[in-house]
NUVEXFI-639564 format. One line per 5 residues: number of its first residue (from 1); their letters; for each residue x, y, z of C-alpha. Coordinates in Angstrom, 1 decimal. Layout:
# NUVEXFI-639564
NUM) A) X/Y/Z  ...
END
This chain:
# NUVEXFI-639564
1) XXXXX) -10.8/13.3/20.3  -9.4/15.7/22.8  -8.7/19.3/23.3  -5.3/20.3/24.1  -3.4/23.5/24.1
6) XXXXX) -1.9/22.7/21.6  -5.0/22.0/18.7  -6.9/18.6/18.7  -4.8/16.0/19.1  -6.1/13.3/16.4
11) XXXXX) -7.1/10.2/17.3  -5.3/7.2/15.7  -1.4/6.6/14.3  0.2/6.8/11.1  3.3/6.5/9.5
16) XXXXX) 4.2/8.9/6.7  7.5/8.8/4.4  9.3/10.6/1.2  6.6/9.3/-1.8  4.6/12.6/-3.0
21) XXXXX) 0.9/11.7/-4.4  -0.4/12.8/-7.3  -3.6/14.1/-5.9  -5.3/16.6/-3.7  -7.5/14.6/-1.2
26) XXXXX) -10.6/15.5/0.0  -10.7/16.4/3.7  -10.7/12.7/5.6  -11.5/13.9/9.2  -9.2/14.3/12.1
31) XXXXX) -6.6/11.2/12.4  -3.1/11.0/14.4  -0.3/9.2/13.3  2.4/7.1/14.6  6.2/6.1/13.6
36) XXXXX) 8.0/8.9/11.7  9.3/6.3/8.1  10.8/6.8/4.5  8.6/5.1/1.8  9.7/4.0/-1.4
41) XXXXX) 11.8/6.2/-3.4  9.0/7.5/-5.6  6.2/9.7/-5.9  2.7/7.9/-5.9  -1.1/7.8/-6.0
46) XXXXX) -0.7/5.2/-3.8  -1.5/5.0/0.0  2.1/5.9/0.8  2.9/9.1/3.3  4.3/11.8/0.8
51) XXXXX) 5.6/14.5/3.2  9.1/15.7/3.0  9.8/17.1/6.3  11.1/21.0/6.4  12.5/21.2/9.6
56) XXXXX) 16.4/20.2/9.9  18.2/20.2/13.4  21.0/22.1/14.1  24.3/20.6/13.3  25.2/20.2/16.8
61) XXXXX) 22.0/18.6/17.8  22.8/16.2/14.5  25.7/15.5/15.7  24.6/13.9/19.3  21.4/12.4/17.5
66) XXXXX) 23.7/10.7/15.3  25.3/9.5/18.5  22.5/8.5/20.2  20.9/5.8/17.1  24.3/4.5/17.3
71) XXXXX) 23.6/3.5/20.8  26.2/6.0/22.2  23.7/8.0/23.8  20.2/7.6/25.7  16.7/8.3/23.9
76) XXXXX) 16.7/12.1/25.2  20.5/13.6/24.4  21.4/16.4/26.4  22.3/19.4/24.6  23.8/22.5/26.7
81) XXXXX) 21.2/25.6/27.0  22.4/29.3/26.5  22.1/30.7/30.5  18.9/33.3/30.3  18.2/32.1/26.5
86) XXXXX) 15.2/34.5/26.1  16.9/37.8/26.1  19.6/36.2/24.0  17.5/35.4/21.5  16.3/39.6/21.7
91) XXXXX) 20.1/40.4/21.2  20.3/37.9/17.9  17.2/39.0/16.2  18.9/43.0/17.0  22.1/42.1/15.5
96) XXXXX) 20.5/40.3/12.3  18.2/42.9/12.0  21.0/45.8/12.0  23.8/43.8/10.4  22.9/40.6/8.3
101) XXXXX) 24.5/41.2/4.5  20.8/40.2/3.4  18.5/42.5/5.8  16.6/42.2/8.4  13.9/39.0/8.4
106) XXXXX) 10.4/39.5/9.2  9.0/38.5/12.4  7.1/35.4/11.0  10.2/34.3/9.8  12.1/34.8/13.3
111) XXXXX) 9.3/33.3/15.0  9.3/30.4/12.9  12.8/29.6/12.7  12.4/30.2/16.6  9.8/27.1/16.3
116) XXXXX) 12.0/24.9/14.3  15.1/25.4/16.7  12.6/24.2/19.3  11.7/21.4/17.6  15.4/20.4/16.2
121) XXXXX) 16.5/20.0/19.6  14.0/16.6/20.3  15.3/13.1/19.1  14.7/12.9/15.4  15.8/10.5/12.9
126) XXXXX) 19.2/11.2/11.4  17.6/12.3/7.5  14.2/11.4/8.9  12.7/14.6/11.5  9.8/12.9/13.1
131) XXXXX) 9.3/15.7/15.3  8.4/18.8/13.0  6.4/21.6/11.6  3.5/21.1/8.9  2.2/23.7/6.7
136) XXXXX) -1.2/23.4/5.4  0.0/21.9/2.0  2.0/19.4/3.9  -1.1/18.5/6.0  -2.6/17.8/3.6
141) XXXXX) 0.0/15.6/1.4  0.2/13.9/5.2  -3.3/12.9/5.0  -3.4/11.4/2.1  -4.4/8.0/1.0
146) XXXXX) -5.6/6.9/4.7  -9.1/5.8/3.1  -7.6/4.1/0.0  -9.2/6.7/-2.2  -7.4/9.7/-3.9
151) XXXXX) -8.0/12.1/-6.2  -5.7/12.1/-9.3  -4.5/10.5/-12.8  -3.4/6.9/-11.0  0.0/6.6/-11.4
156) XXXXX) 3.0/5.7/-9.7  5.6/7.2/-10.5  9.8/7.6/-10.1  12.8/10.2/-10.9  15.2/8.0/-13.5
161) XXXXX) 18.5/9.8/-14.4  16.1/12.9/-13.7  13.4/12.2/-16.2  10.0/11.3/-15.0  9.2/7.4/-15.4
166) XXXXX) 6.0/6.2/-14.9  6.3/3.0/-12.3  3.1/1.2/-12.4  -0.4/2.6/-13.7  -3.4/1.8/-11.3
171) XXXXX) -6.1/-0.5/-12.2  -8.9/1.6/-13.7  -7.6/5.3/-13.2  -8.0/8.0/-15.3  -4.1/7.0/-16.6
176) XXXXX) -5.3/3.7/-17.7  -8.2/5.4/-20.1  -5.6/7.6/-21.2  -3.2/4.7/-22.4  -0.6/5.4/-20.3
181) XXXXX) 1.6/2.3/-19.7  4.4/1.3/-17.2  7.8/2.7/-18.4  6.7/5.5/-20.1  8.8/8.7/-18.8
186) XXXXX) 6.6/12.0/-18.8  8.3/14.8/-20.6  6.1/17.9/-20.0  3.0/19.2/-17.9  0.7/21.2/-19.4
191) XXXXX) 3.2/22.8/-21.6  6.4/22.8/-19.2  9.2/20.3/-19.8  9.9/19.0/-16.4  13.7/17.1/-17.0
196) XXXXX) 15.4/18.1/-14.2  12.9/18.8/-12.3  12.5/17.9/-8.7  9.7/15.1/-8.5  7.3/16.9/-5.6
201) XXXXX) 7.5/20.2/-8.6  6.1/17.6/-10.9  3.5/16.1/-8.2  2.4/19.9/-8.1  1.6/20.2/-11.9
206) XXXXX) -0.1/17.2/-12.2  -2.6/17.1/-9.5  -5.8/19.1/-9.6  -9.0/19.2/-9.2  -11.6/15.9/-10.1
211) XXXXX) -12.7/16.5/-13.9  -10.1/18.9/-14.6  -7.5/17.4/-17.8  -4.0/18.1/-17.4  -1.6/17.4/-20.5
216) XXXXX) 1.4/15.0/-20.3  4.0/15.3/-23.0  4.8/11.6/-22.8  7.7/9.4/-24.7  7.6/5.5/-25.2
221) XXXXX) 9.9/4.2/-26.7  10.8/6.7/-29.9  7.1/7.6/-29.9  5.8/10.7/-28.0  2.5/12.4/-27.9
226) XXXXX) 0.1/14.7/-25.8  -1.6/12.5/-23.4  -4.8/15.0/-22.2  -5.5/12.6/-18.6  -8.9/14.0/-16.7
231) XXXXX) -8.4/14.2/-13.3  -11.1/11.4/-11.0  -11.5/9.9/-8.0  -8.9/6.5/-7.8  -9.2/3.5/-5.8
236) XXXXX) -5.9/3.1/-4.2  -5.2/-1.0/-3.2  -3.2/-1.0/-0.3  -2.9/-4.7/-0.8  -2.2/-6.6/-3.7
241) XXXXX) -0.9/-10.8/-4.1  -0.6/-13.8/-6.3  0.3/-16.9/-6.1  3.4/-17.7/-7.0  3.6/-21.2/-7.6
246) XXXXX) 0.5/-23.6/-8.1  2.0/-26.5/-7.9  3.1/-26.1/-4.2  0.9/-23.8/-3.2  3.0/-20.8/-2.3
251) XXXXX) 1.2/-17.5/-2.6  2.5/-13.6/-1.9  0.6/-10.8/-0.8  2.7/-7.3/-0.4  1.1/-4.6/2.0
256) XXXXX) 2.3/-1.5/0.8  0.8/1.0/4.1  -1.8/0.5/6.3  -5.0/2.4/5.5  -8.5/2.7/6.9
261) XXXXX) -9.4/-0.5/4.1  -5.9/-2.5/4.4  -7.2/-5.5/7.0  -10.4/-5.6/3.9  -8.2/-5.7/1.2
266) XXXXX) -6.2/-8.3/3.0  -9.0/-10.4/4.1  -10.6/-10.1/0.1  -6.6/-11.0/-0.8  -6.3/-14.2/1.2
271) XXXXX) -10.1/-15.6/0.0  -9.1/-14.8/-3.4  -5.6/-16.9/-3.0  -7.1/-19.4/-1.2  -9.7/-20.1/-4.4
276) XXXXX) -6.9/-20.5/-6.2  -5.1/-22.9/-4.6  -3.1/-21.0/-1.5  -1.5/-23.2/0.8  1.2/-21.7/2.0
281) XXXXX) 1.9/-17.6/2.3  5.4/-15.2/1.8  4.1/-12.1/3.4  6.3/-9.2/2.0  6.7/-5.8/4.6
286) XXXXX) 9.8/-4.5/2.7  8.5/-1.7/1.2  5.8/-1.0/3.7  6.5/2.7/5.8  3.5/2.0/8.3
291) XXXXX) 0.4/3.7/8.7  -2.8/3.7/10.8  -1.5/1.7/13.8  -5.4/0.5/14.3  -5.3/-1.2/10.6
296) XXXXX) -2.1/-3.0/11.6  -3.5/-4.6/14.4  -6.1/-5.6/12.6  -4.2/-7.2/9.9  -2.2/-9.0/12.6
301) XXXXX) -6.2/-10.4/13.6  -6.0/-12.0/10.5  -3.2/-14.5/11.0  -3.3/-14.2/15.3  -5.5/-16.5/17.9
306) XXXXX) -7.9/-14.1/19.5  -6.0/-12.4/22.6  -2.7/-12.6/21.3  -0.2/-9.6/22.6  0.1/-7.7/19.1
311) XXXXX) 1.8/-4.3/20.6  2.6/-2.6/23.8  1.7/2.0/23.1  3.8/3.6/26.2  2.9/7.5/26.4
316) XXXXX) 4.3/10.0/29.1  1.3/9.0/31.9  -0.3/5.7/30.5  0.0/2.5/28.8  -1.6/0.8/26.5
321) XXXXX) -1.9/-2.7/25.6  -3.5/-4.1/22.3  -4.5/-7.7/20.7  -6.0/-10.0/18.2  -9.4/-9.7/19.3
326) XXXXX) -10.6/-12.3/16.3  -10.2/-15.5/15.1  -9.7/-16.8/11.3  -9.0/-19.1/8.6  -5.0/-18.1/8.3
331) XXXXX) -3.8/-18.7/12.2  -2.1/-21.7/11.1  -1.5/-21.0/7.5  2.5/-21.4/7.0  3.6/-18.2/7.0
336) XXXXX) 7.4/-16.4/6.0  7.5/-12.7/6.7  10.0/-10.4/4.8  11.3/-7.3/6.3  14.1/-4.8/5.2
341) XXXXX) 15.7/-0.9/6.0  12.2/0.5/4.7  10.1/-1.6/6.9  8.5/0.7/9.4  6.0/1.8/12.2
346) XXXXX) 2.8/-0.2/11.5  5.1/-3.1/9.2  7.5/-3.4/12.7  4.9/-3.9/14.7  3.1/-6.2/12.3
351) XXXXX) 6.4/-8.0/11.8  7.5/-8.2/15.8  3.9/-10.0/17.2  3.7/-12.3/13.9  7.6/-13.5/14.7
356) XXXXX) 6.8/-13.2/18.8  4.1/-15.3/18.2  6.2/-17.9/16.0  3.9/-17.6/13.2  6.7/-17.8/10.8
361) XXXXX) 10.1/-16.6/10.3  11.2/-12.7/9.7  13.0/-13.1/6.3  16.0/-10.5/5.1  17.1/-7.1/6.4
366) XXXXX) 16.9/-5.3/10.5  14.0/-2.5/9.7  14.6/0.7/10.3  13.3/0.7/13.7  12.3/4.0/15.0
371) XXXXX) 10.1/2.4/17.5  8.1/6.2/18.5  4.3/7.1/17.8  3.6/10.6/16.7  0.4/12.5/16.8
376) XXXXX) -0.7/15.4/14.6  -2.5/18.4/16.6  -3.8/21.1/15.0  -2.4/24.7/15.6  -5.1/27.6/15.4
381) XXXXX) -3.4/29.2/11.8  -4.2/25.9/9.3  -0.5/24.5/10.8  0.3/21.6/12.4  2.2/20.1/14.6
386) XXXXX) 4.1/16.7/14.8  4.8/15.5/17.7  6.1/12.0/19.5  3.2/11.1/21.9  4.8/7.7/22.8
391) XXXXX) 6.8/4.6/22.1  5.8/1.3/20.7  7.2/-2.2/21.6  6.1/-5.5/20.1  5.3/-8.4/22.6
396) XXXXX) 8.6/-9.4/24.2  10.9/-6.4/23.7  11.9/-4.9/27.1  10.4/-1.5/27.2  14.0/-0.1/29.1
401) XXXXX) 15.8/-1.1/25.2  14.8/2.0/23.4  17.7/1.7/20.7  17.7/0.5/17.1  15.0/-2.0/15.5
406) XXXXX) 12.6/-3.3/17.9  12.8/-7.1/15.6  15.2/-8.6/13.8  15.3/-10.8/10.9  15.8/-14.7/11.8
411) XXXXX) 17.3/-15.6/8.5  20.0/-12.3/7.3  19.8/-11.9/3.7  20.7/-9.0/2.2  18.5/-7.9/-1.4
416) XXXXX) 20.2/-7.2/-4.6  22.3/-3.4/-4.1  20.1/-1.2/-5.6  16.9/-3.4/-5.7  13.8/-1.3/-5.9
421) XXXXX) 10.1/-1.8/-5.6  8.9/-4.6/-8.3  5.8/-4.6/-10.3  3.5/-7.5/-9.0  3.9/-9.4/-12.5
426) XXXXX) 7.3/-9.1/-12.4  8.5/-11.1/-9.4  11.2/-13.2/-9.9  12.5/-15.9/-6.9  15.8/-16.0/-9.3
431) XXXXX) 16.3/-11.9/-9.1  15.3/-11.9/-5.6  17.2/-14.4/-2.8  15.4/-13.2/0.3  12.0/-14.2/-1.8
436) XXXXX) 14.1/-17.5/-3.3  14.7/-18.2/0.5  11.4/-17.9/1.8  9.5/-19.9/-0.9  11.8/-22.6/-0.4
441) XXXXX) 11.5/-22.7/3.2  7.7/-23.0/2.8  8.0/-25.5/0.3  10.0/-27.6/2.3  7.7/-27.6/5.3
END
């Protein structure tokens, strides 16, 4: 950890994308992240980053960043500067403060859309600001889930033709006591309905303190009732797997982010498949936005030969390099990676030495391939500050190619339109090709 003039710059990388959590987490210490990425399109006590970024670049700068992850442009896009841009600013903040319809804005709120301007005019990701300003709440909702442990009722849940549906329930959270099931569509916090309502305004009612109940109007079915769920510490898998089909040996394991405990869980995963009969393995990234880039690596140990190229970290002034530095059971286990548009940061990376490395072949959609590490320093008023630190690139990717996905899928095949994240019990190879594809590639090895 080092000083800057900025704050502390923390120390390791992490992805973060749109799913809100349905806790408030207990300071974790100082961390840094890497690879700005959209998660699935829910809210979650799961390890997934739930920020929403605030900060929006001007049209015009949207306009040539647009241009530029098409491949028109280079990675920096030049936008033209106002000639002596300081006292202009002066003569904009005179005229809004003597003529705009509304009145005059207060000088936090010039000075901070003076910081967002700032920041709008780095390379972002079009609907995706990697670069951008963090209030304490966000920080917070940031920092969430990197030790696999939140604070919460233990539930995952979505917005449904705007009603509230709960996606999965988390093994042993306070939900599960409760009797709250998957499906059931939450009607009403603590007295409020909440149709309508935007899914972060939900996140906000329901989380609290540990040992504090909150009331959820819930509806199954034609039944409803007042579900009083105390708030408690959950254990958040990052990991989770089955086998699929005894017979031929053809196990799954989904990562879902990359926490502090992910390379554990997935160690603990892979004994507990091989016991029962694992002979072969579909690893799925699809729904995986990233996360601590250290974790990755370390998940990448597990199926590498010690001193295999893993990923390439380029800042401004240095570079550095990173690799398997074990070896274990699974560095020959027959192996068929699947990758997709919300594949990102940590899951690229994952994905582009396991492929380099011809440790099996990437299965189904290009991911979304933002390729940028950011770090997280601390400004001196409880704000933060986002910033991209560096680029990564997966063995074999010429560092001069900054533009789109870093790796590609070997085998193109697209998932059902509209396919969201399934439920571990319900996988089905028939409702899902790219899976179809990859067990039968396996099984024909």
């Amino acid at each position: 950890m080092r000083a800057t003039k900025q704050g502390v710059v923390r120390a390791s990388w992490r992805a973060w994308g749109r799913a809100w959590v349905l806790c408030v987490c207990a300071p974790i210490g100082l961390a840094s992240f890497a690879c700005d990425a959209p998660g699935p399109e829910s809210g979650s006590d799961a390890a997934e980053d739930p920020v929403e970024a605030r900060a929006e670049a001007p049209p015009a700068a949207a306009h040539l960043l647009a241009k530029a992850m098409k491949g028109e442009m280079g990675a920096h896009p030049k936008m033209s500067a106002i000639p002596g841009a300081r006292a202009t600013f002066d003569e904009v903040q005179a005229l809004v403060a003597e003529h705009y319809v509304d009145g005059p804005l207060t000088e936090d709120e010039l000075w901070t859309g003076a910081v967002e301007g700032v920041l709008g005019r780095l390379p972002q990701l079009p609907g995706h600001p990697i670069n951008t300003l963090l209030s304490p709440e966000e920080l917070k909702e940031l920092e969430v889930g990197t030790k696999g442990q939140i604070v919460g009722v233990g539930v995952m849940i979505e917005l449904v033709a705007d009603v509230i549906v709960i996606r999965d329930v988390i093994p042993g959270a306070p939900a599960v006591r409760a009797g709250l099931q998957a499906g059931d569509r939450i009607l009403g916090v603590d007295g409020v309905r909440v149709r309508d309502h935007e899914l972060k305004d939900v996140v906000s009612r329901i989380r609290g303190e540990a040992g504090t109940p909150v009331e959820l109007f819930v509806q199954r079915d034609t039944e409803e009732w007042t579900a009083v769920v105390t708030r408690g510490t959950v254990e958040v898998k990052s990991v989770e797997g089955r086998v699929l089909n005894p017979e031929t040996g053809v196990a799954y394991l989904r990562i879902n982010s990359f926490t502090k405990r992910t390379a554990e869980e997935a160690r603990a995963a892979l004994e507990s498949l091989e016991g029962e009969g694992m002979k072969r393995l579909i690893l799925d990234l699809r729904h995986c936005p990233g996360g601590l880039l250290d974790a990755s690596v370390a998940v990448a140990d597990l199926f590498l030969e010690s001193g295999a190229e893993v990923v390439t970290i380029r800042g401004r002034d240095e570079e550095k390099r990173m690799s398997a530095s074990s070896s274990d059971a699974w560095e020959s286990l027959p192996l068929a990676v699947l990758i997709g548009p919300k594949t990102a940061s940590g899951a690229e990376i994952l994905a582009g030495a396991l492929a380099y490395h011809e440790r099996g072949p990437l299965i189904g959609e290009p991911p979304l391939g933002k390729r940028t590490v950011e770090s997280v320093h601390d400004l001196k008023n409880g704000w933060a500050l986002k910033l991209t630190m560096s680029r990564f690139f997966p063995p074999g990717v010429d560092p001069a190619d900054t533009r789109g996905p870093s790796v590609k899928p070997g085998i193109t095949i697209p998932s059902p339109e509209g396919k969201k994240y399934t439920r571990l019990a319900e996988l089905s190879l028939d409702a899902d090709p790219p899976l179809r594809v990859a067990s039968d590639l396996l099984t024909a090895r």
